[in-house]
C-alpha atoms as one frame of an Amber mdcrd trajectory, in Angstrom:
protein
  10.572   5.602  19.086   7.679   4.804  21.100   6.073   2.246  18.932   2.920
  -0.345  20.206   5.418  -4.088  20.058   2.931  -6.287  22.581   1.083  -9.224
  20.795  -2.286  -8.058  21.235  -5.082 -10.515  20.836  -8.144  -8.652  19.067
  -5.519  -7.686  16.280  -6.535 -10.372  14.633 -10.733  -9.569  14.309  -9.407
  -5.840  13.700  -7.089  -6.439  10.933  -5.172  -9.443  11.043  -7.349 -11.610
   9.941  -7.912  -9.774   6.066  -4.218  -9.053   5.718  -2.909 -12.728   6.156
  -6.255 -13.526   3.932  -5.253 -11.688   1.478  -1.875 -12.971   1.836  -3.296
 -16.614   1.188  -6.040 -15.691  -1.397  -3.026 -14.226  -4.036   0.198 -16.136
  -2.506   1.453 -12.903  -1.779   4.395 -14.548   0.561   6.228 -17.144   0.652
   7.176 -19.093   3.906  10.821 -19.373   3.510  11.692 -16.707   1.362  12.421
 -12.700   1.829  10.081  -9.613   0.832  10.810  -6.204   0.782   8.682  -3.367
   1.669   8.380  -0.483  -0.859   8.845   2.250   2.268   7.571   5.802   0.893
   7.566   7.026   3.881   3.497   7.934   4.048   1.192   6.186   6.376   0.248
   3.266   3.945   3.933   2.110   3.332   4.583   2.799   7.418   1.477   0.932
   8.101   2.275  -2.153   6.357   5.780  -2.758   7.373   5.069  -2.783  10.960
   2.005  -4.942   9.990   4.461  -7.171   8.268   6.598  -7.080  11.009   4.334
  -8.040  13.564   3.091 -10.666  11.124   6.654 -12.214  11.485   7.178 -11.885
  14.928   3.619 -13.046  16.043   2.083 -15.481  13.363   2.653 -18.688  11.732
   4.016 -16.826   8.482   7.889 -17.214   8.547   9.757 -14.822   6.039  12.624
 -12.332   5.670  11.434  -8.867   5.721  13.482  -5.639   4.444  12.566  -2.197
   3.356  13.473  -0.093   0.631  12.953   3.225   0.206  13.839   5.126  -3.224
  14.636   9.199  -2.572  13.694  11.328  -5.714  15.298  14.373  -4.195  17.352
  15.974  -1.155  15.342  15.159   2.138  16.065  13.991   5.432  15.154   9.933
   5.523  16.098   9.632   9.173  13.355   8.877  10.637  12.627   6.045   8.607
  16.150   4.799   9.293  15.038   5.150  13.263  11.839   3.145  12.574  13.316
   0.486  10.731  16.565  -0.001  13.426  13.964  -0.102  16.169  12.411  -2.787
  14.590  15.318  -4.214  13.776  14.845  -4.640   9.766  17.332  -3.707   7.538
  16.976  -0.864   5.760  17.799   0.053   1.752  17.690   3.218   0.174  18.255
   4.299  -3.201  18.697   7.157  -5.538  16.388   8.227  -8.604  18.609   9.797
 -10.918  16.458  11.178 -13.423  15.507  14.995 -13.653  11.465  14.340 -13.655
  11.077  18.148 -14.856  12.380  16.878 -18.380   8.833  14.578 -18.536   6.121
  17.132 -18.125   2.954  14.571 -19.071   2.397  11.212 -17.669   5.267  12.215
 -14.517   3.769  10.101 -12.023   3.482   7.177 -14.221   7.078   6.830 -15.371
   8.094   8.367 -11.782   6.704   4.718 -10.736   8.409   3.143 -13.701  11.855
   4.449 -12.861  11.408   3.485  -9.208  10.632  -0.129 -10.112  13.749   0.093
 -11.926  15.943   1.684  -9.310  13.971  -1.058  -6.865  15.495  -4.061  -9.257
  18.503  -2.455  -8.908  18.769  -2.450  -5.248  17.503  -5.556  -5.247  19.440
  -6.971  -7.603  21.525  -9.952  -5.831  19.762 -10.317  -2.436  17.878 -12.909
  -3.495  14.345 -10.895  -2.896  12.036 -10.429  -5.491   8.606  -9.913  -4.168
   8.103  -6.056  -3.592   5.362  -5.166  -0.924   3.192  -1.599  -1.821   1.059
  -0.141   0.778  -1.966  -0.275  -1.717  -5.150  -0.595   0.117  -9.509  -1.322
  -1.000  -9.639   2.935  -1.153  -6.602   2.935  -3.781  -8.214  -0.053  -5.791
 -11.530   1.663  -5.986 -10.316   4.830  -6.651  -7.940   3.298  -9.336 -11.314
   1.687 -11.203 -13.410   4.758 -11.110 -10.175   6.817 -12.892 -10.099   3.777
 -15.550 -14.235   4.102 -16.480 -13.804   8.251 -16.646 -10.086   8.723 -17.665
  -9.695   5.409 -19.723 -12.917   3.681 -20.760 -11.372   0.900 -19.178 -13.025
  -1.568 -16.907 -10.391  -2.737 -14.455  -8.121  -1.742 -11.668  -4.659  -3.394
 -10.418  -4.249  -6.635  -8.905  -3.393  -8.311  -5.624   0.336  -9.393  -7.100
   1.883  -8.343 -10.438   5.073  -9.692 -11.972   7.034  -7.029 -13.459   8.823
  -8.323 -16.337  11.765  -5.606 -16.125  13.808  -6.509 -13.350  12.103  -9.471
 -12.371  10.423  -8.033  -9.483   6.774  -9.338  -8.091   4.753  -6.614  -6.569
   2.291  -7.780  -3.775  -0.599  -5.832  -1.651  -1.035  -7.263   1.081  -3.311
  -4.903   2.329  -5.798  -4.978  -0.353  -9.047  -6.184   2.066  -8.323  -2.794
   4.778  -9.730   0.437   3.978  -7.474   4.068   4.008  -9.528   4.954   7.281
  -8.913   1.929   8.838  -4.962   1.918   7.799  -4.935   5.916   9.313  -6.236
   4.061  12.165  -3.889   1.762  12.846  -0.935   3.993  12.348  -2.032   6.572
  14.705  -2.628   3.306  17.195   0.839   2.036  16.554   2.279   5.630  17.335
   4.346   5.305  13.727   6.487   7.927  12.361   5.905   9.731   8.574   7.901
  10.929   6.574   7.436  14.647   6.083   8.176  14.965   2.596   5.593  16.254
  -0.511   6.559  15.562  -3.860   7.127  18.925  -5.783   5.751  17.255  -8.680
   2.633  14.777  -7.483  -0.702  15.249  -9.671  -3.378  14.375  -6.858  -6.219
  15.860  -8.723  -7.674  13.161 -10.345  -7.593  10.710  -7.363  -8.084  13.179
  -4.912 -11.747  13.876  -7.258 -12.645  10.198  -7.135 -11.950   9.761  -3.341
 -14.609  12.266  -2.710 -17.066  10.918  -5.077 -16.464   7.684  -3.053 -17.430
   9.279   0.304 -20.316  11.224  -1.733 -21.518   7.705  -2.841 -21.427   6.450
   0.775 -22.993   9.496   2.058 -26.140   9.479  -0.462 -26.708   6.226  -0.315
 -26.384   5.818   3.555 -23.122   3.290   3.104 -20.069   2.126   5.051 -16.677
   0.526   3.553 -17.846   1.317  -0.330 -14.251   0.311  -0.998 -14.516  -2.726
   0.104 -17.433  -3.414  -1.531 -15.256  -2.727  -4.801 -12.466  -5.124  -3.778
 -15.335  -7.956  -3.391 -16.910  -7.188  -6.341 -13.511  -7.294  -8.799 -13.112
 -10.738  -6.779 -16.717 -11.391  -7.591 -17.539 -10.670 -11.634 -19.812 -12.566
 -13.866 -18.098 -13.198 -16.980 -21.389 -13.465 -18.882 -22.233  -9.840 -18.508
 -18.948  -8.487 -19.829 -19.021  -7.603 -23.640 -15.310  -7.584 -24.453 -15.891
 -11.354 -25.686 -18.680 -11.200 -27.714 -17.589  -9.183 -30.109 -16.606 -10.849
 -33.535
């Protein structure tokens, strides 16, 4: 594979710098200790294991670094195999035996359920815990916006989650990039994808909010709106939420 290796220095004021913040900000590795990166295959999971990797190689961050990826049908996972033995991390894959046609509401939820599961399982005696997801600002804002239409809810996921079933700890380190930037980057890094669609996937309600997100920036003359989102769940004033004042 012809992947980008050199340390370059203006990685760091182009995207180092908010990944290995982020990493501080939530504790999201540990110096000393493994993670594991939850390898899809898509550009976001791609993205952030070379990031990862070049974060061990060229930063003051020492860790062990894996990958994992979880196959939910018959398809060809070669090329991740060839990304992950040229950079020279060892690679995990497991098997999702569960027939997802049986579950025809809520799929993708318990989809991501069972592969936490079949994660913990692979997991299970290597001594890593901490699970890295390719999550990014666009997936957090998009994530609220479902919640306040979908939900009522006021909320989106967080930085790091324990997962009490298995014991895993789920981490994003790249919560502070945007989806354009991370496109960017892996078309800069020359990274492979795996060309795989899930039969199955329900985009439509995230794929609605991620244009009402670039209608937002386009009507209102904005740039990053994502990140704007990220700041502000790092940012809220307690004394304007109702939830505890009611009796």
């Amino acid at each position: 594979m012809d992947i980008r290796k050199e340390q370059v220095s203006s990685y760091g004021k182009w995207f180092l710098t908010d990944v290995i913040r982020a990493i501080e900000n939530y504790s999201l590795i540990k110096n000393g200790e493994g993670i594991c990166v939850a390898l899809s295959g898509g550009r976001d999971s791609v993205t952030l294991l070379y990031i990862l990797w070049y974060l061990q190689h060229y930063s003051h961050l020492a860790f062990g670094l894996r990958a994992l990826h979880v196959k939910t049908d018959d398809y060809d996972t070669a090329v991740l195999k060839r990304l992950c033995e040229d950079l020279e991390v060892e690679y995990l894959e497991a098997r999702l035996n569960v027939d997802l046609r049986s579950y025809p509401k809520s799929r993708c939820s318990l989809c991501a359920a069972f592969k936490r599961g079949a994660m913990a399982e692979a997991l299970n005696g290597t001594g890593i815990t901490r699970v890295a997801f390719g999550h990014h600002a666009d997936d957090a804002a998009e994530t609220l916006l479902m919640n306040i239409v979908h939900n009522r809810k006021l909320g989106s996921f967080t930085p790091r989650v324990e997962v009490p079933e298995g014991g895993l700890v789920i981490v994003r380190p790249l919560i502070y990039l945007d989806g354009p930037l991370v496109r960017r980057l892996h078309n800069h890094f020359r990274l492979p994808v795996l060309r795989y669609e899930c039969p199955y996937a329900d985009k439509g309600a995230r794929e609605v909010m991620r244009m009402t997100i670039a209608r937002i920036e386009e009507q209102h003359d904005l740039k990053g709106f994502s990140r704007m989102v990220v700041s502000a769940l790092e940012n809220v004033d307690d004394s304007t939420l109702w939830a505890d004042l009611r009796s």
